[in-house]
C-alpha positions in Angstrom: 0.0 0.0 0.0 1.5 3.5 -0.9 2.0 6.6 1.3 -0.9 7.8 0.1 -3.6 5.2 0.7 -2.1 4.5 4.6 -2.7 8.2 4.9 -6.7 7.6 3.8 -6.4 4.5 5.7 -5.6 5.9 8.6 -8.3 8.4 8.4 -11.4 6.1 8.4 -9.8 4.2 10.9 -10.2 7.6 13.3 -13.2 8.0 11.8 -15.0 5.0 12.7 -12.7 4.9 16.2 -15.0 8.0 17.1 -18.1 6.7 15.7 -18.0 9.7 13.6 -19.4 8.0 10.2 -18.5 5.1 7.8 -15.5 3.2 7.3 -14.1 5.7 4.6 -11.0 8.2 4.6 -9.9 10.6 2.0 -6.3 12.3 0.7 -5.8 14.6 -1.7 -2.1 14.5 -3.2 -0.9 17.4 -5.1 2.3 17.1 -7.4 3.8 14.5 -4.8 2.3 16.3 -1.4 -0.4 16.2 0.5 -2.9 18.9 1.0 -5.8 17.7 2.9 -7.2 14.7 4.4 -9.9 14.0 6.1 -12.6 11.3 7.3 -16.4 10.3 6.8 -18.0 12.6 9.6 -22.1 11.8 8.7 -23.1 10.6 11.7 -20.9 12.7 13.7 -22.5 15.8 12.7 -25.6 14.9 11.2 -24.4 16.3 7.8 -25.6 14.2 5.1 -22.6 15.7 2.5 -20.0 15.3 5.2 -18.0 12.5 3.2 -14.5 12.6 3.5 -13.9 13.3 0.3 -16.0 17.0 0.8 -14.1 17.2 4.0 -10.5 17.0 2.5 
């Protein structure tokens, strides 16, 4: 598994650690760096559109 993926990885793992939403992380990579991640927060804040991929 690349940087890249550990780094989404690790995000739906926090994610579902505080019951926050699905099992489902995001990274965005930019010309070899990483900008933004983030982590499924649905159930966390009762935000229908708060995916991780709209959170990163």
């Amino acid at each position: 598994m690349n940087e890249w993926m550990r780094i989404a990885c690790d995000e739906a793992l926090q994610g579902m650690e505080k019951n926050e939403g699905g099992p489902f992380g995001a990274a965005i990579v930019r010309e070899g760096k990483i900008i933004a991640s983030a982590h499924n927060e649905v159930l966390g804040t009762n935000d229908p559109t708060a995916h991780a991929e709209i959170n990163a």
